[in-house]
C-alpha positions in Angstrom: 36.2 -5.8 3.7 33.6 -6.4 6.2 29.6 -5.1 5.2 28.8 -1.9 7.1 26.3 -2.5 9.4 23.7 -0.4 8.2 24.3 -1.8 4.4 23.3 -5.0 6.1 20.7 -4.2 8.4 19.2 -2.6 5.6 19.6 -5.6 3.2 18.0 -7.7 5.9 14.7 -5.3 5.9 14.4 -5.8 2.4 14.8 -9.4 2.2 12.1 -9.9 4.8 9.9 -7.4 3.1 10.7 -9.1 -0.5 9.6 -12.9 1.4 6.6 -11.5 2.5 5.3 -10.2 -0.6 6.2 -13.6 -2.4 4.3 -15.1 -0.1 1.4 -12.8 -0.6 1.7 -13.5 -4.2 1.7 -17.5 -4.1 -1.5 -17.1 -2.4 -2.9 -14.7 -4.7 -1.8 -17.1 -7.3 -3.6 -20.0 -5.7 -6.9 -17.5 -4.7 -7.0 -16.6 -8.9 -6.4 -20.4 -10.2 -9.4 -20.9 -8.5 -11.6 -17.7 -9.4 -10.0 -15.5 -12.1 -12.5 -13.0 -12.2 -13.5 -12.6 -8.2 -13.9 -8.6 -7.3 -12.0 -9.3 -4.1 -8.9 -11.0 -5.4 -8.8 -8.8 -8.1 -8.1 -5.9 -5.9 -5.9 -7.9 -3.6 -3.9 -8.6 -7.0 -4.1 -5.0 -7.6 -2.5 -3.7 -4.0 0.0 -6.5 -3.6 1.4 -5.3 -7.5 1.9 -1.6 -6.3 3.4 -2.6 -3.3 5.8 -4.5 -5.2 6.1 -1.3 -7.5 6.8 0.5 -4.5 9.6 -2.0 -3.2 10.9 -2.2 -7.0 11.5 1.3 -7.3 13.1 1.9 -4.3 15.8 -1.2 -4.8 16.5 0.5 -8.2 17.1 3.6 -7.1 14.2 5.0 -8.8 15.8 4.4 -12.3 13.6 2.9 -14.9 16.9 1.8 -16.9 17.5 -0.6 -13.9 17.5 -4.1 -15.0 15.2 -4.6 -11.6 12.8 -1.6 -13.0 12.8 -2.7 -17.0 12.0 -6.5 -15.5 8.9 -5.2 -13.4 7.5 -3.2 -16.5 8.0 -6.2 -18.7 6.0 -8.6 -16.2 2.8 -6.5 -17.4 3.6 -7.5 -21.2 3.0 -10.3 -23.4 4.1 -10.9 -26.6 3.0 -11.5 -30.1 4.3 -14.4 -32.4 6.4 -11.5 -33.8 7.6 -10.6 -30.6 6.5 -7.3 -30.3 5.3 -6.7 -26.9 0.9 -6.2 -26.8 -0.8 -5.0 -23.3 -3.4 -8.0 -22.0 -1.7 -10.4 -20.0 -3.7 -12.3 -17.3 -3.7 -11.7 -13.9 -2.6 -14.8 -12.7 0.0 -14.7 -15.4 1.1 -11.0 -14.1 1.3 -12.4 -10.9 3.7 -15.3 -12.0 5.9 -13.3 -13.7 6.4 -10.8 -10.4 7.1 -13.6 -8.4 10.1 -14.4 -11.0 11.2 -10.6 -10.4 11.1 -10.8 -6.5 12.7 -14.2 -6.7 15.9 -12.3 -8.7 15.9 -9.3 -6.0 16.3 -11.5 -3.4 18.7 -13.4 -5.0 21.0 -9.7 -5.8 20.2 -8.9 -1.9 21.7 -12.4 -0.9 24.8 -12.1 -3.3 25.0 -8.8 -2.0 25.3 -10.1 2.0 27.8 -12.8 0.8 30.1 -10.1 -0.8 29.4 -12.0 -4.2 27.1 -8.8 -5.8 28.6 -5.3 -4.4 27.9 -3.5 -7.9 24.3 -3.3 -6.9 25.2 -1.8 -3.5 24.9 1.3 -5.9 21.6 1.4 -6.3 20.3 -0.1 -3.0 21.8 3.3 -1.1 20.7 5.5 -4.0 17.2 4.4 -3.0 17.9 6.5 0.1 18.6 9.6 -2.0 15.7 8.9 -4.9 12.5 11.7 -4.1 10.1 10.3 -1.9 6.9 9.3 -2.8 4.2 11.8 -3.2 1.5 9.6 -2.6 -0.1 12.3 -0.9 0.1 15.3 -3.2 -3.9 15.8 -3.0 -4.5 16.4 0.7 -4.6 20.4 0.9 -2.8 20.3 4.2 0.8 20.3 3.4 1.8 20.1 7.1 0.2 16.3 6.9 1.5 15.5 3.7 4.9 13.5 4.9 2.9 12.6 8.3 0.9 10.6 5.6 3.0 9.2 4.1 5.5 8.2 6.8 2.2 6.3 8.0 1.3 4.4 5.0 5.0 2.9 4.9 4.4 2.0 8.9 1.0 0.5 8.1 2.7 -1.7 4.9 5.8 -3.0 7.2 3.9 -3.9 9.9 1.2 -5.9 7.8 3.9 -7.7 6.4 5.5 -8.3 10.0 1.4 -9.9 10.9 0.8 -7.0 13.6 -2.8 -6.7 11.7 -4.2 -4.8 14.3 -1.9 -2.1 14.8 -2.0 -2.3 10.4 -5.4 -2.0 10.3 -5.6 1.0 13.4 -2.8 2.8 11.0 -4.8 2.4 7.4 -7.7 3.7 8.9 -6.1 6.6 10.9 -4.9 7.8 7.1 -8.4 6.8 6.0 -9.7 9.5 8.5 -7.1 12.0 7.9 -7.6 12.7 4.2 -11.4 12.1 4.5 -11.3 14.6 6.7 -9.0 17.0 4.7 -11.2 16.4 1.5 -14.5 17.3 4.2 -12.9 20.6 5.7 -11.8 21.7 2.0 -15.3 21.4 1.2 -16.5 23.9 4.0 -19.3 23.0 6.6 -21.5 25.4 4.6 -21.5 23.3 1.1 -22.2 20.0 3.7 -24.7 21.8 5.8 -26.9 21.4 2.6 -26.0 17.6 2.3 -27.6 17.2 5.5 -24.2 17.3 7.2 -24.8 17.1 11.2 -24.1 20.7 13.3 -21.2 21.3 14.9 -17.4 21.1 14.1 -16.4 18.2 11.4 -13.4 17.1 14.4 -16.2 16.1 16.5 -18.1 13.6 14.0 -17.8 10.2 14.2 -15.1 8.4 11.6 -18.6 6.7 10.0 -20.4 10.1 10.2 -17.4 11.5 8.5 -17.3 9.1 5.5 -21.0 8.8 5.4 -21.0 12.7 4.2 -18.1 12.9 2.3 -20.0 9.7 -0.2 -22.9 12.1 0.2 -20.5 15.0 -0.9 -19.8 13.4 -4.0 -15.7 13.0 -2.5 -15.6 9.2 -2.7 -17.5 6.5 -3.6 -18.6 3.4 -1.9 -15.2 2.0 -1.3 -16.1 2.5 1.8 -18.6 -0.4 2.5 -16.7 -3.0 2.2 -14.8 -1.7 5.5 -15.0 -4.4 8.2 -16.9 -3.7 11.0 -13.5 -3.8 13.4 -12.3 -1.3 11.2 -15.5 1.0 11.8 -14.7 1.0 15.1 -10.5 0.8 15.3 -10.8 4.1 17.5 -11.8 2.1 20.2 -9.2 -1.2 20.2 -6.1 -1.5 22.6 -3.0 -0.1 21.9 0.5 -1.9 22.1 0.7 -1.2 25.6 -2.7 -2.2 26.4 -4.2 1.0 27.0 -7.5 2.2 25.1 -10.9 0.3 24.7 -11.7 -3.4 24.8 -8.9 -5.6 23.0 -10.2 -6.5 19.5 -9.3 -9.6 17.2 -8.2 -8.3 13.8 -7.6 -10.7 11.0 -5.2 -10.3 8.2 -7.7 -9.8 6.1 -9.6 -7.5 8.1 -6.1 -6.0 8.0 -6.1 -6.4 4.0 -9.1 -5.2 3.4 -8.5 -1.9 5.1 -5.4 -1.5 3.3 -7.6 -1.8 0.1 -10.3 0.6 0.7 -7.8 3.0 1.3 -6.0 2.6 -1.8 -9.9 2.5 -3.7 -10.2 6.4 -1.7 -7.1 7.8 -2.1 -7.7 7.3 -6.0 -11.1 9.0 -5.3 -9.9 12.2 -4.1 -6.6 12.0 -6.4 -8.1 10.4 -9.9 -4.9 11.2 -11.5 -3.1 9.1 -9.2 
């Protein structure tokens, strides 16, 4: 019986999603053979792991039982000479060991497209039905909540596709949005005495804007290691040309955007 079409098309998604975080992970794996402990690929490491949480959960239905699931949990592990599991594996390690559990999704995906695999057909269109994500459970406008999040899995797809402008223009768009949430929840009164500037918080500047809320105690300084094309993404070119002056962005440019927004949306949400 031929695939449906959709069954396939959304196959196809995944597999190219799945290639491209292998491939972010061989360089990872190269970037940490050569400096274990470096701040920068440490984070990297730490981003490209929970986006292959993400993509885990989401080809297992959002079942921990799954053997997809149980093999991501087990990548964190090491074991003892008695076999128990102990937490403390290495990074690069960690990272080897995901590669081994992308390398098997892809390979279920493929059997899958041949017609070889259809039991976990199951799961792949229970991912449709799992709850969402709630990445964005701490920004107080609930209107904005699935707006959010919509945007964060646009900005992920399209990084992996290499648009790195339009992925950096999106991460920072969300960067805005729940700095500015966390700022208006604060009041203008409570920042007028942080030395806040007058007037309404729409009209400040996107620096201006996380500038105060650092000031305000609502992040950190994530926030300077932003490139400075990502200061300014207001003013690049859209896709159809329109906007300010057309603006280089490099994938890491794109990367490290993607970053600081992960380092702020565990400011505002520590439970996260």
């Amino acid at each position: 019986m031929p695939m449906d079409e959709s069954l396939r098309a959304q196959i196809d998604t995944y597999l190219s999603h799945l290639n491209g975080l292998m491939r972010r992970g061989r360089e990872l794996c190269d970037t940490l053979a050569t400096d274990p402990s470096n701040p920068s690929s440490i984070a990297s490491t730490r981003a490209w792991q929970e986006d292959c949480g993400v993509t885990i959960n989401q080809l297992s239905g959002g079942s921990k039982a799954h053997w997809l699931a149980r093999s991501f949990s087990e990548a964190f592990l090491m074991r003892s000479a008695a076999g128990h599991a102990v937490e403390g594996a290495a990074p690069a390690e960690i990272v080897q060991r995901l590669l081994g559990v992308l390398e098997q999704a892809v390979a279920t995906l493929s059997g899958m497209d041949s017609g070889k695999d259809p039991g976990f057909a199951a799961y792949s269109s229970a991912s449709s039905e799992a709850p969402p994500p709630r990445r964005f459970e701490f920004v107080h406008n609930t209107e904005l909540r699935p707006v959010l999040e919509q945007a964060y899995i646009d900005s992920r797809r399209v990084l992996e596709e290499g648009n790195y402008d339009l992925a950096l223009r999106t991460s920072c768009g969300i960067l805005e949005a729940i700095v500015t949430d966390a700022l208006e929840h604060k009041g203008l009164s409570a920042l007028a005495g942080l030395g806040a500037p007058a007037g309404k918080i729409a009209d400040w500047s996107f620096d201006t804007r996380l500038a105060v809320a650092e000031r305000a105690g609502l992040i950190r300084n994530g926030c300077a290691r932003l490139p400075a094309v990502a200061r300014t993404y207001r003013d690049h070119t859209d896709a159809d040309g329109e906007g300010g002056p057309k603006t280089t962005v490099s994938e890491r440019d794109a990367r490290v955007a993607g970053q600081v927004l992960h380092v702020v949306m565990r400011d505002l949400d520590p439970g996260r």
